[in-house]
DRENMIZA-125556 format. One record per residue: x, y, z of N, C-alpha, C in turn; residue number from 1. Coordinates in steps of 0.2 Angstrom, whole numbers. Layout:
BEGIN
[vexke [X, Y, Z], [X, Y, Z], [X, Y, Z], NUM]
...
***
This chain:
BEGIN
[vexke [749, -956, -274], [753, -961, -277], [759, -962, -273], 1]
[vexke [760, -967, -272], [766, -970, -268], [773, -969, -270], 2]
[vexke [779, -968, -267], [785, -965, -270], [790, -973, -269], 3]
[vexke [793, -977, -275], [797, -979, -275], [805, -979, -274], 4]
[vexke [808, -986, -271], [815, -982, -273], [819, -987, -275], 5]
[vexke [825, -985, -280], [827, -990, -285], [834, -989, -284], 6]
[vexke [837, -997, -287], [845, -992, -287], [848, -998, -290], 7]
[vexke [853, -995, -295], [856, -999, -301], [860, -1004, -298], 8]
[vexke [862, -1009, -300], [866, -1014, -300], [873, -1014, -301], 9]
[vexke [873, -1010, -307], [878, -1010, -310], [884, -1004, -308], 10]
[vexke [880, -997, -308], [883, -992, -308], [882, -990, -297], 11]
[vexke [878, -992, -296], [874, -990, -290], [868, -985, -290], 12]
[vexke [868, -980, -295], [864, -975, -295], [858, -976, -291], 13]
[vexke [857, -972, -285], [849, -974, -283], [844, -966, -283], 14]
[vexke [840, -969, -282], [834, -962, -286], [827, -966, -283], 15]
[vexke [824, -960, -281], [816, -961, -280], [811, -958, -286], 16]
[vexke [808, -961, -286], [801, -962, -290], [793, -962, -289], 17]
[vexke [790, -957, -292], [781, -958, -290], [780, -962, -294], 18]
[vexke [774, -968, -293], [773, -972, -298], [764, -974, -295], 19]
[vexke [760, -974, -302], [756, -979, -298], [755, -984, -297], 20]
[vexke [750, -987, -291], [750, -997, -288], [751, -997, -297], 21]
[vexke [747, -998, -302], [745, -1002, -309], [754, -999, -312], 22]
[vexke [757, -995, -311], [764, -994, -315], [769, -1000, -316], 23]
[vexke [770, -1001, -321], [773, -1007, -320], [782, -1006, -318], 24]
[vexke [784, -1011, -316], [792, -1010, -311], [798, -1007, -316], 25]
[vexke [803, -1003, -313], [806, -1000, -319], [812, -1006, -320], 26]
[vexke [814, -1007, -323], [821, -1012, -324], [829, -1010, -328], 27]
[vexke [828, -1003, -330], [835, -1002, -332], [835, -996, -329], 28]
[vexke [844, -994, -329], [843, -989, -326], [844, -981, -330], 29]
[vexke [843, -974, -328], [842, -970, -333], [849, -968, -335], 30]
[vexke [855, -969, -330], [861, -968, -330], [863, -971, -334], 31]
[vexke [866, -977, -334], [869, -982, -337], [866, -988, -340], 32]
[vexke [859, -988, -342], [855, -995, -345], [856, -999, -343], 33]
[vexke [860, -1001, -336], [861, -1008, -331], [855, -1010, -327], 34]
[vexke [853, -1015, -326], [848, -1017, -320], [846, -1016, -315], 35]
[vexke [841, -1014, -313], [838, -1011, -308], [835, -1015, -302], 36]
[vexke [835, -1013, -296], [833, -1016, -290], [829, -1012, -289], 37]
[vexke [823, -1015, -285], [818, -1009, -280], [819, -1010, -272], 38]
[vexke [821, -1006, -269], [826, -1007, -260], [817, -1004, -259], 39]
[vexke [816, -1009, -254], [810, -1009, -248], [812, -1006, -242], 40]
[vexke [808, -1001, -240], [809, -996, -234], [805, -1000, -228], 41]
[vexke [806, -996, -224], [800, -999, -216], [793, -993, -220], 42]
[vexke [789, -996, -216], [781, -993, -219], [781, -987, -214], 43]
[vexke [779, -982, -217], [778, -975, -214], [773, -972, -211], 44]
[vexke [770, -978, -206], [765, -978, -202], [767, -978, -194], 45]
[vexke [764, -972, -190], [768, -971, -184], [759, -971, -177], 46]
[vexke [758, -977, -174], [754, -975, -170], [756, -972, -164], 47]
[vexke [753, -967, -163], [756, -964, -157], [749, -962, -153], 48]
[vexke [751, -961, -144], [745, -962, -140], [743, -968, -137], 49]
[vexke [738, -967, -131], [737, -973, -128], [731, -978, -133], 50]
[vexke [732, -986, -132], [727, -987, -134], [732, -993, -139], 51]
[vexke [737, -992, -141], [741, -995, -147], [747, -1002, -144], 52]
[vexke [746, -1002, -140], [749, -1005, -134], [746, -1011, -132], 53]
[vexke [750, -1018, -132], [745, -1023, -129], [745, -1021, -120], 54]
[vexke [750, -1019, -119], [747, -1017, -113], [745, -1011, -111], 55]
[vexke [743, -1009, -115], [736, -1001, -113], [731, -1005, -110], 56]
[vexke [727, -1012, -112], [723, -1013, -110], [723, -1020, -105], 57]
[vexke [727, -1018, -103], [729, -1026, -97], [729, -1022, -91], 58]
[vexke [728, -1024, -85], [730, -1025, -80], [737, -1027, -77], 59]
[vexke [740, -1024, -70], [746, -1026, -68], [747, -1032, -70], 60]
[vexke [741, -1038, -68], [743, -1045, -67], [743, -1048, -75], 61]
[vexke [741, -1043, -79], [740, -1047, -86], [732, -1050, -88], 62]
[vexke [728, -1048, -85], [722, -1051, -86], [720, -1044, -90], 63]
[vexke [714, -1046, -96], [710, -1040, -99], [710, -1035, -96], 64]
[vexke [706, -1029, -96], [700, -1024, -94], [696, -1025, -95], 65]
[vexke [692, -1025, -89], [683, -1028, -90], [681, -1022, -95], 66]
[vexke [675, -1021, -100], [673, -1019, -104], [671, -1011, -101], 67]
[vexke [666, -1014, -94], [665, -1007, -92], [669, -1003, -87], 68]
[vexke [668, -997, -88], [675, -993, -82], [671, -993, -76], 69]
[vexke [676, -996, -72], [676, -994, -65], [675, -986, -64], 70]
[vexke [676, -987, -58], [675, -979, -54], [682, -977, -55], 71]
[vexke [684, -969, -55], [689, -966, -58], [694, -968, -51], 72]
[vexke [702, -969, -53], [704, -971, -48], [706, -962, -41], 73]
[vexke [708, -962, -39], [709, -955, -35], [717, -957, -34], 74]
[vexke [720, -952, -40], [725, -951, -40], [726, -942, -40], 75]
[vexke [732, -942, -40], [733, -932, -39], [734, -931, -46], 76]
[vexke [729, -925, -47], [730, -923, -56], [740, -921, -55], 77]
[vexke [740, -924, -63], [747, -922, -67], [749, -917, -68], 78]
[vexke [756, -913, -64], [758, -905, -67], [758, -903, -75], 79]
[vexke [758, -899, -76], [759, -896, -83], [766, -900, -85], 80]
[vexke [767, -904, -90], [775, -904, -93], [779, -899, -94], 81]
[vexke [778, -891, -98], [783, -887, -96], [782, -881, -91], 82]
[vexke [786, -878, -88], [784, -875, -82], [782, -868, -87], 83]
[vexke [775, -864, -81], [775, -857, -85], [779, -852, -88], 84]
[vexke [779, -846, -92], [786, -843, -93], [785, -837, -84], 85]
[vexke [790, -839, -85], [792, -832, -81], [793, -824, -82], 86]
[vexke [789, -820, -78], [786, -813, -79], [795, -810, -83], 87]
[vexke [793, -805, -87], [798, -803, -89], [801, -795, -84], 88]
[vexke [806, -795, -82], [810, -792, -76], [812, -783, -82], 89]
[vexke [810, -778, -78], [809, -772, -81], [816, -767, -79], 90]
***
């Protein structure tokens, strides 16, 4: 169930809420029985990785990628990002 979030009018009071989609909207507040707002957040959906990107699939010039892959390019494999640890000194 989705968590909404409200906050009074009158007094400011804000507060979050579980509610289901069929629950209907709350309108007074618990605080002070003033009117209620519902404040809209950004949606908490995060794509991450290749593939999400208009240009993951484009080419330098901006044309498509043909469907099928090519031959792997011959590039020098990628180092590790953090370096090994170091042996510990006695």
């Amino acid at each position: 169930m989705p968590t909404y979030a409200y906050a009074c009018k009158d007094c400011g009071h804000a507060f979050d809420i579980v509610q289901s989609f069929s629950d209907s909207t709350l309108t007074s507040c618990p605080e002070c029985e003033g009117t209620l707002r519902k404040k809209f957040n950004s949606v908490g959906v995060v794509f991450k990785g290749s593939g999400f990107y208009r240009t993951d699939s484009r080419d330098a010039k901006g044309n498509t990628v043909s469907a099928a892959p090519s031959a792997p390019a011959s590039t020098p494999a990628a180092a590790p990002a953090t370096p090994a640890p170091a042996a510990a000194a006695s």
